[in-house]
RODORO-382119 format. One record per residue (C-alpha): chain; x, y, z; residue number from 1. Coordinates in steps of 0.5 Angstrom, whole numbers, plus 500, padded with zeros to 3 digits. Example, Ala and Ser with C-alpha at 12.3 -4.5 7.8 and 13.67 -1.06 7.14 Angstrom:
REM residues 2
+--------+-----+-----+-----+------+
! drenfi !  xx !  yy !  zz ! kenu !
+--------+-----+-----+-----+------+
!      A ! 525 ! 491 ! 516 !    1 !
!      A ! 527 ! 498 ! 514 !    2 !
+--------+-----+-----+-----+------+
//
This chain:
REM residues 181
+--------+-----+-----+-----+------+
! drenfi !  xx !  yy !  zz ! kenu !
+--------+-----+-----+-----+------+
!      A ! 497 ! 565 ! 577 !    1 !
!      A ! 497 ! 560 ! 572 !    2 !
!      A ! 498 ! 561 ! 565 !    3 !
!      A ! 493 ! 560 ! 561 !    4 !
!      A ! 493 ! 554 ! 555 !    5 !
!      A ! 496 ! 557 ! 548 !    6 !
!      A ! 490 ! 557 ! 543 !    7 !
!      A ! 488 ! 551 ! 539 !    8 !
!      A ! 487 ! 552 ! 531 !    9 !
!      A ! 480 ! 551 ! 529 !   10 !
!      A ! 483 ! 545 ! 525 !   11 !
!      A ! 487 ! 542 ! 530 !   12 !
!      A ! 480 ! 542 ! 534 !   13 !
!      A ! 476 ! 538 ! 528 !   14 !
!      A ! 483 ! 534 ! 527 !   15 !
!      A ! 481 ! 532 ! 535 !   16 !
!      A ! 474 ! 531 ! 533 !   17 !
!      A ! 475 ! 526 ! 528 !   18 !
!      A ! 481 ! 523 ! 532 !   19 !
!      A ! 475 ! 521 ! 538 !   20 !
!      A ! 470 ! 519 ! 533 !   21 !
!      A ! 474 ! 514 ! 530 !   22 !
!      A ! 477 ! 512 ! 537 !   23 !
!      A ! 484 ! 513 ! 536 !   24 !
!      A ! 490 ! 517 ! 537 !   25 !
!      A ! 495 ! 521 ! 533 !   26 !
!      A ! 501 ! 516 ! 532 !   27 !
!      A ! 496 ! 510 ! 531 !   28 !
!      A ! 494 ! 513 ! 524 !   29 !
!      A ! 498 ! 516 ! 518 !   30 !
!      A ! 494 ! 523 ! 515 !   31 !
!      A ! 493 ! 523 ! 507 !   32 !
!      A ! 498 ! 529 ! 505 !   33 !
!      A ! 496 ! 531 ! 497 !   34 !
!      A ! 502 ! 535 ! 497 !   35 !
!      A ! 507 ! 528 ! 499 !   36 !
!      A ! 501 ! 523 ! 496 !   37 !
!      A ! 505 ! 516 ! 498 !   38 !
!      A ! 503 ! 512 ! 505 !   39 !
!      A ! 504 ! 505 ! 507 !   40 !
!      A ! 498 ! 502 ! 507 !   41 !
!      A ! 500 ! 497 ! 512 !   42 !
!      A ! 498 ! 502 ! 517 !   43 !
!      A ! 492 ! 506 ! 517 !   44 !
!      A ! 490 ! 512 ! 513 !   45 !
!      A ! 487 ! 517 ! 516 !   46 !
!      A ! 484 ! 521 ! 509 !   47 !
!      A ! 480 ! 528 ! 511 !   48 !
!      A ! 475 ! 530 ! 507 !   49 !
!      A ! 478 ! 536 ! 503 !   50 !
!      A ! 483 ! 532 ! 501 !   51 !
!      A ! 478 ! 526 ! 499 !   52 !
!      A ! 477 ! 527 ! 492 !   53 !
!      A ! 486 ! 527 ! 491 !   54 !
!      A ! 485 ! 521 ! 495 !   55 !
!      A ! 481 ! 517 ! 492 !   56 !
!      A ! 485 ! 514 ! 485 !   57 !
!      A ! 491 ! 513 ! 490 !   58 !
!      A ! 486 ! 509 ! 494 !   59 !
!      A ! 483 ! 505 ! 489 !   60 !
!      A ! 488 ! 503 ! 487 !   61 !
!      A ! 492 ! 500 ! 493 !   62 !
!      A ! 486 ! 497 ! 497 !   63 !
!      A ! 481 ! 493 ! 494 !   64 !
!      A ! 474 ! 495 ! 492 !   65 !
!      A ! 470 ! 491 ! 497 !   66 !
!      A ! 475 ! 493 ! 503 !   67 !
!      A ! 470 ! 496 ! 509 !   68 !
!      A ! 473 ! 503 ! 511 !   69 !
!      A ! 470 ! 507 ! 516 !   70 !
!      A ! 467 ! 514 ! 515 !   71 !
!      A ! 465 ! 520 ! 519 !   72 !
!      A ! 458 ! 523 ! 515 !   73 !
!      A ! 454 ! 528 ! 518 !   74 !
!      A ! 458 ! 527 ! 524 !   75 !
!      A ! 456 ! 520 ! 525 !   76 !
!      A ! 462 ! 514 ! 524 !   77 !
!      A ! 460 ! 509 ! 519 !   78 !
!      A ! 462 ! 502 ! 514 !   79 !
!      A ! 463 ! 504 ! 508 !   80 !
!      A ! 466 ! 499 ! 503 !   81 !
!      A ! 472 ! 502 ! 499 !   82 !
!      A ! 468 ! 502 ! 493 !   83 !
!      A ! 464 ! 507 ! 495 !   84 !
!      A ! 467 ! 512 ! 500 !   85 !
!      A ! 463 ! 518 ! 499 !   86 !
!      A ! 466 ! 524 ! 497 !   87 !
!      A ! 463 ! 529 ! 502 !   88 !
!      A ! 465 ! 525 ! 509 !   89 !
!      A ! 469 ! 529 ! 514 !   90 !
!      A ! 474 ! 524 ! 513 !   91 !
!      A ! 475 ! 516 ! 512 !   92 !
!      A ! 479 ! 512 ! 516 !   93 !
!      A ! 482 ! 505 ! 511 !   94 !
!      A ! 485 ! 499 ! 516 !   95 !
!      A ! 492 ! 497 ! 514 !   96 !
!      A ! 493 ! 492 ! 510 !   97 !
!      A ! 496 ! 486 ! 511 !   98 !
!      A ! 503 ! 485 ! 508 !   99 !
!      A ! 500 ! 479 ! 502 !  100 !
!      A ! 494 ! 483 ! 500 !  101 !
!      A ! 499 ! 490 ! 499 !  102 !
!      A ! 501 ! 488 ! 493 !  103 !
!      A ! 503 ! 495 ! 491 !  104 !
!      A ! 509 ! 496 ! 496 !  105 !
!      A ! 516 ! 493 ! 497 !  106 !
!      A ! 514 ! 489 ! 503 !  107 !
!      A ! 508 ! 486 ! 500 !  108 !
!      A ! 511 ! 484 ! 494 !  109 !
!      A ! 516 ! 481 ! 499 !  110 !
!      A ! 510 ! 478 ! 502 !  111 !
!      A ! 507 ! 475 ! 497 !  112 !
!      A ! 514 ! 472 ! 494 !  113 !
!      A ! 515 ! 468 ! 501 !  114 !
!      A ! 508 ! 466 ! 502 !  115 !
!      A ! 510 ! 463 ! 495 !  116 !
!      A ! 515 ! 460 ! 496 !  117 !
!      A ! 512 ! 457 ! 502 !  118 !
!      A ! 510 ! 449 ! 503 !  119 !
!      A ! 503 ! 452 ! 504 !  120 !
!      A ! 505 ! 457 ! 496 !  121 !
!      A ! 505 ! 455 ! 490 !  122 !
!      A ! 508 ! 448 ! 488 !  123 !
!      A ! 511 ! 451 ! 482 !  124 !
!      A ! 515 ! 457 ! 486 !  125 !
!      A ! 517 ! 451 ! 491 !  126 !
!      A ! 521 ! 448 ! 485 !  127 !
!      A ! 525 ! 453 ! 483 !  128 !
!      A ! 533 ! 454 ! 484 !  129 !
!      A ! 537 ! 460 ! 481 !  130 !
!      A ! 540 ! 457 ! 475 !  131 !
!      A ! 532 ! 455 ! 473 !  132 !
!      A ! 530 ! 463 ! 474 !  133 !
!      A ! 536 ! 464 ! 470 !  134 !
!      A ! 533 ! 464 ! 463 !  135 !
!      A ! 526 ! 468 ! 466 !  136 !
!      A ! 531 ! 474 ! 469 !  137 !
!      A ! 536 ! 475 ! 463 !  138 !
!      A ! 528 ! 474 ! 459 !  139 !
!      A ! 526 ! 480 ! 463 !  140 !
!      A ! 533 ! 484 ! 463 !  141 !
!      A ! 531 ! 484 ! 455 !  142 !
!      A ! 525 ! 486 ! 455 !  143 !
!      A ! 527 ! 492 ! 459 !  144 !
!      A ! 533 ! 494 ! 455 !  145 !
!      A ! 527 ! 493 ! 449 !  146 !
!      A ! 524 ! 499 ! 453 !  147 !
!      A ! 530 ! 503 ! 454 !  148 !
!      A ! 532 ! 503 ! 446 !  149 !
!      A ! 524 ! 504 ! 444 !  150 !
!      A ! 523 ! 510 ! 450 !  151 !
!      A ! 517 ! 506 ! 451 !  152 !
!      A ! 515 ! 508 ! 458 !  153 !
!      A ! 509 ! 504 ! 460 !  154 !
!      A ! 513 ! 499 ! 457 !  155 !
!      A ! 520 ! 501 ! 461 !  156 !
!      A ! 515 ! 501 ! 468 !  157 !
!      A ! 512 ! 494 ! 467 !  158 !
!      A ! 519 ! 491 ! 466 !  159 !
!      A ! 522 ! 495 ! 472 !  160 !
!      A ! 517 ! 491 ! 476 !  161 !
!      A ! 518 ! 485 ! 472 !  162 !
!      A ! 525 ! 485 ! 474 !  163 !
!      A ! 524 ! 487 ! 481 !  164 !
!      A ! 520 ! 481 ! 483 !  165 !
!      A ! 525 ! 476 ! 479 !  166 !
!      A ! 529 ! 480 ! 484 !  167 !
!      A ! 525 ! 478 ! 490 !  168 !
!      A ! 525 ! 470 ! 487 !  169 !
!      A ! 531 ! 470 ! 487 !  170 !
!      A ! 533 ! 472 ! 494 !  171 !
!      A ! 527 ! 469 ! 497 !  172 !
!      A ! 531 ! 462 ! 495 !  173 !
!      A ! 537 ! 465 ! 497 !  174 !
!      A ! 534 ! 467 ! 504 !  175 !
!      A ! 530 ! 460 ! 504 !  176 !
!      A ! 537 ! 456 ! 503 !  177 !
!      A ! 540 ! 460 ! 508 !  178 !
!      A ! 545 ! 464 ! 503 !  179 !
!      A ! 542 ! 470 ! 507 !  180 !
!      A ! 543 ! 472 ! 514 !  181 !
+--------+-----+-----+-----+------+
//
Protein backbone atom coordinates (compact mmCIF):
# COMPACT_ATOMS: atom_id res chain seq x y z
CA UNK A 1 0.00 0.00 0.00
CA UNK A 2 1.24 3.30 -0.74
CA UNK A 3 1.95 5.92 1.96
CA UNK A 4 -0.07 8.66 1.91
CA UNK A 5 1.70 12.24 1.25
CA UNK A 6 2.79 14.22 4.41
CA UNK A 7 0.44 17.00 5.14
CA UNK A 8 1.08 20.09 3.66
CA UNK A 9 0.63 23.55 5.88
CA UNK A 10 -1.67 26.07 5.22
CA UNK A 11 0.72 28.60 4.40
CA UNK A 12 2.80 26.21 2.20
CA UNK A 13 -0.59 25.75 0.07
CA UNK A 14 -1.27 29.76 -0.11
CA UNK A 15 2.74 30.31 -0.81
CA UNK A 16 1.91 27.45 -3.84
CA UNK A 17 -1.15 29.69 -4.92
CA UNK A 18 0.63 32.71 -5.35
CA UNK A 19 3.79 31.14 -6.67
CA UNK A 20 1.02 29.69 -9.63
CA UNK A 21 -0.25 32.88 -10.13
CA UNK A 22 2.58 34.81 -10.70
CA UNK A 23 3.72 31.92 -12.85
CA UNK A 24 7.03 30.95 -11.17
CA UNK A 25 8.89 28.53 -9.26
CA UNK A 26 10.35 28.96 -5.87
CA UNK A 27 13.95 29.04 -6.81
CA UNK A 28 13.27 31.88 -9.61
CA UNK A 29 12.51 34.43 -6.82
CA UNK A 30 13.96 35.47 -3.24
CA UNK A 31 10.88 35.97 -0.37
CA UNK A 32 11.12 39.26 1.57
CA UNK A 33 12.17 38.10 5.50
CA UNK A 34 11.27 41.24 8.18
CA UNK A 35 13.53 39.24 10.28
CA UNK A 36 16.86 39.56 7.72
CA UNK A 37 15.13 42.76 5.57
CA UNK A 38 18.52 42.83 3.20
CA UNK A 39 17.72 41.14 -0.56
CA UNK A 40 19.43 41.45 -3.85
CA UNK A 41 17.24 43.60 -6.03
CA UNK A 42 18.79 42.33 -9.20
CA UNK A 43 16.59 39.32 -8.47
CA UNK A 44 13.11 39.25 -7.92
CA UNK A 45 11.55 39.73 -4.80
CA UNK A 46 8.55 38.03 -3.65
CA UNK A 47 6.97 40.27 -0.76
CA UNK A 48 3.78 38.50 1.20
CA UNK A 49 1.21 40.66 2.07
CA UNK A 50 1.87 40.16 6.00
CA UNK A 51 5.04 41.10 5.56
CA UNK A 52 4.05 44.25 2.91
CA UNK A 53 3.85 47.31 5.46
CA UNK A 54 8.02 46.00 6.90
CA UNK A 55 8.62 45.91 3.28
CA UNK A 56 7.57 48.72 1.51
CA UNK A 57 10.24 51.70 2.96
CA UNK A 58 13.09 48.93 1.80
CA UNK A 59 11.28 48.88 -1.31
CA UNK A 60 10.91 52.38 -1.98
CA UNK A 61 14.14 53.14 -1.40
CA UNK A 62 15.70 50.51 -3.62
CA UNK A 63 13.40 50.57 -6.94
CA UNK A 64 12.06 53.45 -8.43
CA UNK A 65 8.77 54.67 -7.76
CA UNK A 66 7.38 54.37 -11.60
CA UNK A 67 8.82 50.64 -11.82
CA UNK A 68 5.90 48.13 -12.78
CA UNK A 69 5.46 45.56 -10.19
CA UNK A 70 2.93 43.08 -10.13
CA UNK A 71 0.51 42.23 -7.24
CA UNK A 72 -2.16 39.43 -6.56
CA UNK A 73 -5.56 41.72 -5.04
CA UNK A 74 -8.63 39.59 -4.39
CA UNK A 75 -6.78 36.71 -6.15
CA UNK A 76 -6.33 38.37 -9.35
CA UNK A 77 -2.72 39.24 -10.84
CA UNK A 78 -2.21 42.84 -11.72
CA UNK A 79 0.40 45.98 -12.70
CA UNK A 80 0.94 48.22 -10.14
CA UNK A 81 3.84 50.88 -10.26
CA UNK A 82 5.88 50.69 -7.33
CA UNK A 83 4.63 53.96 -6.10
CA UNK A 84 1.50 52.65 -5.25
CA UNK A 85 1.55 48.95 -3.99
CA UNK A 86 -1.19 48.35 -2.20
CA UNK A 87 -0.73 47.36 1.23
CA UNK A 88 -3.88 44.74 1.53
CA UNK A 89 -2.13 42.70 -1.71
CA UNK A 90 -1.58 38.85 -0.75
CA UNK A 91 1.73 39.54 -2.33
CA UNK A 92 3.72 41.98 -4.80
CA UNK A 93 6.08 40.50 -7.05
CA UNK A 94 9.24 43.21 -7.95
CA UNK A 95 11.55 42.41 -11.06
CA UNK A 96 15.17 42.42 -10.80
CA UNK A 97 16.79 45.26 -11.41
CA UNK A 98 19.45 45.68 -13.74
CA UNK A 99 23.10 45.95 -12.30
CA UNK A 100 23.15 50.05 -13.36
CA UNK A 101 19.84 50.95 -12.04
CA UNK A 102 20.53 49.06 -8.45
CA UNK A 103 22.56 51.89 -7.03
CA UNK A 104 21.99 50.89 -3.65
CA UNK A 105 24.28 47.17 -3.80
CA UNK A 106 27.80 46.66 -4.54
CA UNK A 107 27.24 45.39 -7.77
CA UNK A 108 25.39 48.49 -9.14
CA UNK A 109 27.95 50.91 -7.76
CA UNK A 110 30.19 48.58 -9.82
CA UNK A 111 27.89 48.63 -12.50
CA UNK A 112 27.54 51.99 -12.51
CA UNK A 113 31.30 52.71 -12.23
CA UNK A 114 31.97 50.79 -15.47
CA UNK A 115 29.33 52.06 -17.51
CA UNK A 116 31.42 55.29 -16.62
CA UNK A 117 34.17 54.71 -17.65
CA UNK A 118 33.03 53.21 -20.83
CA UNK A 119 33.64 54.79 -24.29
CA UNK A 120 29.60 55.26 -24.13
CA UNK A 121 29.97 56.93 -20.25
CA UNK A 122 31.12 59.95 -19.05
CA UNK A 123 33.86 61.64 -20.84
CA UNK A 124 35.04 63.27 -17.75
CA UNK A 125 35.46 59.57 -15.78
CA UNK A 126 37.07 58.26 -19.32
CA UNK A 127 40.17 60.97 -18.46
CA UNK A 128 40.75 60.15 -15.07
CA UNK A 129 43.98 58.21 -13.99
CA UNK A 130 45.05 57.42 -10.23
CA UNK A 131 47.27 60.12 -9.78
CA UNK A 132 44.20 62.72 -11.07
CA UNK A 133 41.65 60.75 -8.40
CA UNK A 134 44.51 61.09 -5.91
CA UNK A 135 43.63 64.78 -4.67
CA UNK A 136 39.65 63.69 -4.62
CA UNK A 137 40.58 60.29 -2.51
CA UNK A 138 42.66 61.84 0.29
CA UNK A 139 39.75 64.92 0.19
CA UNK A 140 37.46 61.91 1.08
CA UNK A 141 39.54 60.33 3.57
CA UNK A 142 39.56 63.64 5.29
CA UNK A 143 36.38 64.32 5.32
CA UNK A 144 35.87 60.72 6.91
CA UNK A 145 38.18 61.09 9.83
CA UNK A 146 36.24 64.72 10.30
CA UNK A 147 33.29 62.48 10.95
CA UNK A 148 35.15 60.10 12.94
CA UNK A 149 36.46 63.08 15.31
CA UNK A 150 32.86 64.79 15.52
CA UNK A 151 30.98 61.08 16.27
CA UNK A 152 28.85 62.57 13.07
CA UNK A 153 27.19 59.53 12.11
CA UNK A 154 25.17 60.60 9.37
CA UNK A 155 28.18 62.09 8.35
CA UNK A 156 30.51 59.07 9.08
CA UNK A 157 27.68 56.99 6.43
CA UNK A 158 28.08 59.57 3.62
CA UNK A 159 31.62 59.70 3.46
CA UNK A 160 32.18 55.67 4.00
CA UNK A 161 30.04 55.84 0.70
CA UNK A 162 32.07 58.50 -0.68
CA UNK A 163 35.29 56.56 -0.06
CA UNK A 164 33.86 53.31 -1.30
CA UNK A 165 32.99 54.75 -4.94
CA UNK A 166 36.43 56.73 -5.08
CA UNK A 167 37.41 52.99 -4.39
CA UNK A 168 35.46 51.52 -7.44
CA UNK A 169 37.12 54.50 -9.63
CA UNK A 170 40.11 53.51 -8.56
CA UNK A 171 39.83 49.87 -9.55
CA UNK A 172 37.81 50.47 -12.59
CA UNK A 173 40.75 52.24 -13.95
CA UNK A 174 43.15 49.30 -12.68
CA UNK A 175 40.93 46.80 -14.43
CA UNK A 176 40.60 48.97 -17.66
CA UNK A 177 44.46 49.13 -17.93
CA UNK A 178 44.82 45.72 -17.15
CA UNK A 179 46.27 46.07 -13.84
CA UNK A 180 43.79 43.46 -12.75
CA UNK A 181 43.32 40.13 -13.82
Amino acid sequence: MPEAPEPRSAASTSLDRILAALDLEPWQVQAFDPAYPRFDAQRPLLVLGAQAEAARPLVRERYRPDLEARVIVDGEVRATKVATLPLDAEAWLLPALPPEADTRSIAGLRGVMEFLFSPEGCPWDREQTHATLRPYLLEEAYELVDAIDRDDMPGLREEIGDILAQMFMLTTIADLGGAFT
